[in-house]
C-alpha positions as semicolon CSV with decimal commas, in nm:
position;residue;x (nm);y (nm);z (nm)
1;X;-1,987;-1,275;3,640
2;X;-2,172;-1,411;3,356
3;X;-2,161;-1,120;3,175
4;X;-1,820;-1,027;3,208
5;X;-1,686;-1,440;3,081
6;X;-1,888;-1,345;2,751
7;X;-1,714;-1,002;2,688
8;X;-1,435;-1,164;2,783
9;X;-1,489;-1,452;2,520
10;X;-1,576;-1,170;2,275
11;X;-1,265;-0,984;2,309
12;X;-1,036;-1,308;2,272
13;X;-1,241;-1,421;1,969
14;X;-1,161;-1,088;1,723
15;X;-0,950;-1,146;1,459
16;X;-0,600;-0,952;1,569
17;X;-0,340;-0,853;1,309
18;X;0,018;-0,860;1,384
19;X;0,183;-0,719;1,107
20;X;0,567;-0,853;1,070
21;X;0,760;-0,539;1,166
22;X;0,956;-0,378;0,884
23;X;1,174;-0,184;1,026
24;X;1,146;0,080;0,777
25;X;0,937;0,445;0,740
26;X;0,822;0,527;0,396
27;X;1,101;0,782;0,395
28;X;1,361;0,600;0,527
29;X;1,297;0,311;0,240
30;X;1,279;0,609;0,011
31;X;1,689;0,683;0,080
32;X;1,772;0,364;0,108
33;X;1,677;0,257;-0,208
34;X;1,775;0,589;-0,374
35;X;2,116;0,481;-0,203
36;X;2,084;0,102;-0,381
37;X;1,971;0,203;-0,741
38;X;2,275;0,476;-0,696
39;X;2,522;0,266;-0,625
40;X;2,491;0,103;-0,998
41;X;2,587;0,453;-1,148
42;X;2,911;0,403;-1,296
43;X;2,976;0,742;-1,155
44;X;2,948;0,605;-0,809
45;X;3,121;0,290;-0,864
46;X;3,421;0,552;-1,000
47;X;3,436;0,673;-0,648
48;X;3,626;0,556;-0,369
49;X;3,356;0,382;-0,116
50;X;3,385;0,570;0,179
51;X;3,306;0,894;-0,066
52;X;2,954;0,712;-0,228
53;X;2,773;0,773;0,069
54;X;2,795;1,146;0,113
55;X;2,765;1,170;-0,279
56;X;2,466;1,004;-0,288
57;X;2,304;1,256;0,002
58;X;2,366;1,528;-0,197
59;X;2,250;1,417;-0,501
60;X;1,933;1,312;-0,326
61;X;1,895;1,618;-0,059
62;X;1,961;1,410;0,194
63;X;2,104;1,443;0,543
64;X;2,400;1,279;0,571
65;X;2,366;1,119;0,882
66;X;2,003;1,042;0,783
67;X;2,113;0,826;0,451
68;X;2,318;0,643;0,687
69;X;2,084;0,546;0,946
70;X;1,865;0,501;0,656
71;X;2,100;0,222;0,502
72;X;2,211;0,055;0,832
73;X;1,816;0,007;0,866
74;X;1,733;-0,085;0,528
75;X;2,027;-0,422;0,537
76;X;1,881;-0,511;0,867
77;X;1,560;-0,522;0,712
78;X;1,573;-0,790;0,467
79;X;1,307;-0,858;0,173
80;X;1,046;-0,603;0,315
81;X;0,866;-0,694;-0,028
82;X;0,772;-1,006;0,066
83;X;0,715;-0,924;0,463
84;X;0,469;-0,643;0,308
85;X;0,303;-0,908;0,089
86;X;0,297;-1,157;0,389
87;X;0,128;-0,882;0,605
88;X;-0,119;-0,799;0,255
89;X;-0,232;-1,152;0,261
90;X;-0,321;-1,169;0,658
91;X;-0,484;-0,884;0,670
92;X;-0,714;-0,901;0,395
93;X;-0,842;-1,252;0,477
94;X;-1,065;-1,064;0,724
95;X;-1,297;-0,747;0,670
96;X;-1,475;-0,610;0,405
97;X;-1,294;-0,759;0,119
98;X;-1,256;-1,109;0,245
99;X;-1,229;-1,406;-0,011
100;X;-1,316;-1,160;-0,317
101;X;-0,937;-1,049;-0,300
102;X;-0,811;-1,105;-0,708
103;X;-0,429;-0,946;-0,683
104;X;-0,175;-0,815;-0,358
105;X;0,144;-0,688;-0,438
106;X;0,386;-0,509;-0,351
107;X;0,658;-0,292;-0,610
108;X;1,017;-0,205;-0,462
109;X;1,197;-0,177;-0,732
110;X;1,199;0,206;-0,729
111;X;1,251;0,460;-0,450
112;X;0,880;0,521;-0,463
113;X;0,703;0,181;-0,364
114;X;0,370;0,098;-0,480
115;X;0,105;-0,125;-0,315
116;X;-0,123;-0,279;-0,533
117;X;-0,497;-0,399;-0,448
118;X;-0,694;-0,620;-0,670
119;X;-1,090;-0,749;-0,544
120;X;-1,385;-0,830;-0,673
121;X;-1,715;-0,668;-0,674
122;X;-2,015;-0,794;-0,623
123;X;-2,231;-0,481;-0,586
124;X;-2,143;-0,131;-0,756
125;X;-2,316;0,124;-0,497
126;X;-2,038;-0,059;-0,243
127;X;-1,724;0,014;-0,467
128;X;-1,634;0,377;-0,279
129;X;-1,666;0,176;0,051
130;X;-1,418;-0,107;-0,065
131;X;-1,178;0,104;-0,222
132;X;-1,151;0,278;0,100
133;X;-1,094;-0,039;0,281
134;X;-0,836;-0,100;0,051
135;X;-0,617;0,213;0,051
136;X;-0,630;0,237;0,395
137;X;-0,526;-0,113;0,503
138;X;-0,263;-0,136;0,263
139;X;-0,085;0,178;0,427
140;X;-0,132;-0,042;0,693
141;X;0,016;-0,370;0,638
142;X;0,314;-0,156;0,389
143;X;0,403;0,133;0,557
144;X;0,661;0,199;0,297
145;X;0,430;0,230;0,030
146;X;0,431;0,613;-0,151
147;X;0,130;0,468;-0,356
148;X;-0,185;0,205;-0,343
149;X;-0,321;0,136;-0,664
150;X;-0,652;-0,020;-0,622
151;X;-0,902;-0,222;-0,894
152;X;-1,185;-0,432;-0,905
153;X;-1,368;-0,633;-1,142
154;X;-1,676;-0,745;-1,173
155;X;-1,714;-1,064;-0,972
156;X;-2,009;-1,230;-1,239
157;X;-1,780;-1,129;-1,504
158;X;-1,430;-1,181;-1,389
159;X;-1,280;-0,993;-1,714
160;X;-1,534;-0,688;-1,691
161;X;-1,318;-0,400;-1,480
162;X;-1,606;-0,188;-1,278
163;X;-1,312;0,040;-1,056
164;X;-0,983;0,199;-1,073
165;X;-0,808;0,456;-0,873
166;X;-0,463;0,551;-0,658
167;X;-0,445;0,771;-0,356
168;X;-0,118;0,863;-0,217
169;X;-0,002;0,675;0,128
170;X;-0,026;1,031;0,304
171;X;-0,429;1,049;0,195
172;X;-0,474;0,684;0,229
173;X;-0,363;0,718;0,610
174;X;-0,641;0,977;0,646
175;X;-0,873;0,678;0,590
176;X;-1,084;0,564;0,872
177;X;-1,162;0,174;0,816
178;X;-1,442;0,165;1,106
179;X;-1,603;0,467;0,941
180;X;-1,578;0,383;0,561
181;X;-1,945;0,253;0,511
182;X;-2,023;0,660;0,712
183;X;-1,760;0,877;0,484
184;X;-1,634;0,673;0,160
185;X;-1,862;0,837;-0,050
186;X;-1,869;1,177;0,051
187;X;-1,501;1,197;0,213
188;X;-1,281;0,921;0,168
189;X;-1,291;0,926;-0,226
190;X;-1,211;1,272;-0,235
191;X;-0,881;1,130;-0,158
192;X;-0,807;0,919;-0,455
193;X;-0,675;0,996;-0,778
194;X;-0,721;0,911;-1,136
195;X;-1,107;0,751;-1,003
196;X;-1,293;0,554;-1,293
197;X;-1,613;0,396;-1,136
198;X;-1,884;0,211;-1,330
199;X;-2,087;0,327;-1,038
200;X;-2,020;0,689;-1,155
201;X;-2,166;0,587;-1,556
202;X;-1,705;0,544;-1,622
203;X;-1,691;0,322;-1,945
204;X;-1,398;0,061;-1,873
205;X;-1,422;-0,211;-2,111
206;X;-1,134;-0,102;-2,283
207;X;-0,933;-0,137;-1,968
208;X;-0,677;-0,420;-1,846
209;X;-0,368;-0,521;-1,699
210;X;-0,232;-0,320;-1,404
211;X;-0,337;0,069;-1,387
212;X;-0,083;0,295;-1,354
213;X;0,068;0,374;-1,047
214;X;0,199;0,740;-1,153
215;X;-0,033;1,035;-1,052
């Protein structure tokens, strides 16, 4: 009886995260903001409304019916920017990059939404393992994310980058948090793009501001 009160104090005392719901796939966002940034096209605006929609699927290679569910969806929705950014901050207050988190962001101003991931490092050999982390938890807590761009500096020398590098939501997914301190060297990084390490001998003290997020 003993035993099983501890387990069950054990189980009740992990950190759960609830993610606020956004009611949106990556490829549903995709159309519905392909739909939005359309809609400012003065060849759009030329058209009569009912006609826009079934424009803009064509133009974009999209179903019909799909651009439509895609839209009802995406004004139910609300700001998912800010619900991904609220679900960013929860769930990295826990795990591996706890209170060395620098930057969390979210970019939907373009069909193709980009997480962003800033930390701090405090040991080089540990970068692939945090990076990993990274990607794969912001797929989690975005799930309309195409990209995660992920950086760290160096946490004794706040200005000194030590790690940059995207991966694409798709590989990012492939990521295995409980197993990133097994397979982030010799798996997980095979994922990312674009990879400058100061682990690797990378020289980037000529870089700043926010990598790119293009491939």
């Amino acid at each position: 009886m003993r035993r099983l009160i501890l387990c069950a104090l054990f189980v009740f005392s992990v950190p759960v995260f609830a993610a606020e719901p956004l009611g949106l796939t990556e490829d549903e966002f995709k159309m519905y903001q392909h739909y939005k940034l359309a809609l400012g096209d003065a060849r759009v605006q030329a058209m009569k409304p009912e006609a826009r929609a079934a424009a803009i699927a064509r133009d974009g290679s999209f179903k019909l019916k799909e651009l439509q569910k895609a839209i009802e969806k995406g004004e139910a929705a609300g700001d998912v920017k800010a619900k991904c950014e609220a679900n960013l901050k929860e769930l990295f207050a826990q795990g591996e990059l706890a209170g060395r988190i620098a930057r969390l962001e979210v970019d939907t101003s373009a069909a193709h939404a980009v997480a962003y991931v800033q930390w701090f490092n405090e040991e080089q050999k540990n970068l692939p393992i945090e990076a990993s982390f990274a990607a794969a938890r912001a797929v989690e807590a975005c799930p309309i994310a195409s990209t995660v761009t992920v950086w760290a500096n160096d946490k004794g020398a706040p200005k000194l980058r030590v790690f940059q590098a995207l991966v694409s939501s798709g590989s990012a997914r492939r990521i295995n948090v409980d197993r990133v301190k097994d397979f982030a060297e010799t798996r997980y990084m095979k994922l990312f793009e674009k990879v400058k390490s100061a682990a690797n001998g990378d020289d980037l003290t000529a870089e700043s501001g926010t990598p790119t997020a293009q491939p």
